[in-house]
N, C-alpha and C positions, 0 to 999 in steps of 0.2 A: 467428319461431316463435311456436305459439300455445299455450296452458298449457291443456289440456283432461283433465277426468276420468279419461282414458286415460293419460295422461301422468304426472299425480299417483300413482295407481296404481304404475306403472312406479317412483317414483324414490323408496317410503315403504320405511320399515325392516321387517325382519321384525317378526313380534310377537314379543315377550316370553313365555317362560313365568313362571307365581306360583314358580318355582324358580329362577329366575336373578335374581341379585342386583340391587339399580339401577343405574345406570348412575352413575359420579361425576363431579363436578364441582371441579376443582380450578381458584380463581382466584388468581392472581399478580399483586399489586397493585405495580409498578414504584414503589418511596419514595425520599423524599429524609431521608439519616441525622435530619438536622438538624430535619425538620417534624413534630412531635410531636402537632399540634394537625389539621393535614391526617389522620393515621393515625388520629386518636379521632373526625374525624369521619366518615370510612371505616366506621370498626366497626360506629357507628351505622348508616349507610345499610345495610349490608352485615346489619345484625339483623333488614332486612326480610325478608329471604329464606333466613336461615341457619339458618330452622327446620328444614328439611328436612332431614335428616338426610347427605343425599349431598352438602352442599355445606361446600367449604372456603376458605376465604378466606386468603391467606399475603401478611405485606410481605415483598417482594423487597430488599433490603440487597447491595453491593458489601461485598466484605472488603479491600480494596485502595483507593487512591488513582492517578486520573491521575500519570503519571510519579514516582510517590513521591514527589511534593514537597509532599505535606500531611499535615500527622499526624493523626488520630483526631480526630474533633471535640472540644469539652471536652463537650459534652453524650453523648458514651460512656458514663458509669456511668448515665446517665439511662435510657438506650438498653437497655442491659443491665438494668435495672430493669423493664422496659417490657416487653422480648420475657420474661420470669419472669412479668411478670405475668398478659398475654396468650395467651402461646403462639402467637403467632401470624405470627412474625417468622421469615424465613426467610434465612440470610448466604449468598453464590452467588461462588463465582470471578469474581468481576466486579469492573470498578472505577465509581470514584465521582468525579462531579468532571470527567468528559467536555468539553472544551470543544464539544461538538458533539451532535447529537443520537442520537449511537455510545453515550451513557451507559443508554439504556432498549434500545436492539439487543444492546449487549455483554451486559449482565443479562437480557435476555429469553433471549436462547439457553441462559446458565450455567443459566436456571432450568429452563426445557425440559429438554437434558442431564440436569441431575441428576435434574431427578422421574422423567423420563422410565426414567432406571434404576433408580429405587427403585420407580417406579410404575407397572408398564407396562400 
């Protein structure tokens, strides 16, 4: 198939009116409890573009442990220091600790889910 001016046409959005609001942007940054350093330097990158008013940026946090057999990291009160300070930390029915790569599927969908019903 060939991508022709007719075609672009065909597959653009409506337009906007100056009365309907922007359009928002909610990103879900899948984290790992423990990387503190990974999540500041997120923020950073994420300062390029978070001028805009419509975009949001959230770390994704598991409230659980793979098979309950890990307790809380000890960097916890850090963690809770951190989402107070930022605002920017978001905890999901998820768990954490995945031996497999089910640890960023499980958390992506609890995040979907719930914004999804807070935020539709």
């Amino acid at each position: 198939a060939r991508w022709t001016d007719e075609s672009a046409r065909v597959a653009t959005l409506p337009e906007m009116s100056a009365r309907d609001p922007p359009p928002r942007v909610l990103l879900g940054v899948m984290s790992n409890p423990v990387k503190p350093a990974m999540r500041a330097q997120q923020r950073k990158w994420a300062g390029h573009f978070q001028h805009a008013a419509n975009v949001d940026v959230r770390f994704v946090l598991g409230t659980t442990f793979f098979n309950n057999t890990q307790r809380p990291p000890p960097e916890w009160d850090e963690l809770k220091a951190e989402e107070k300070e930022h605002k920017d930390i978001i905890f999901v029915e998820g768990r954490e600790k995945l031996p497999h790569v089910g640890v960023v599927t499980e958390k992506s969908a609890s995040f979907w889910l719930s914004r999804g019903a807070e935020s539709p």
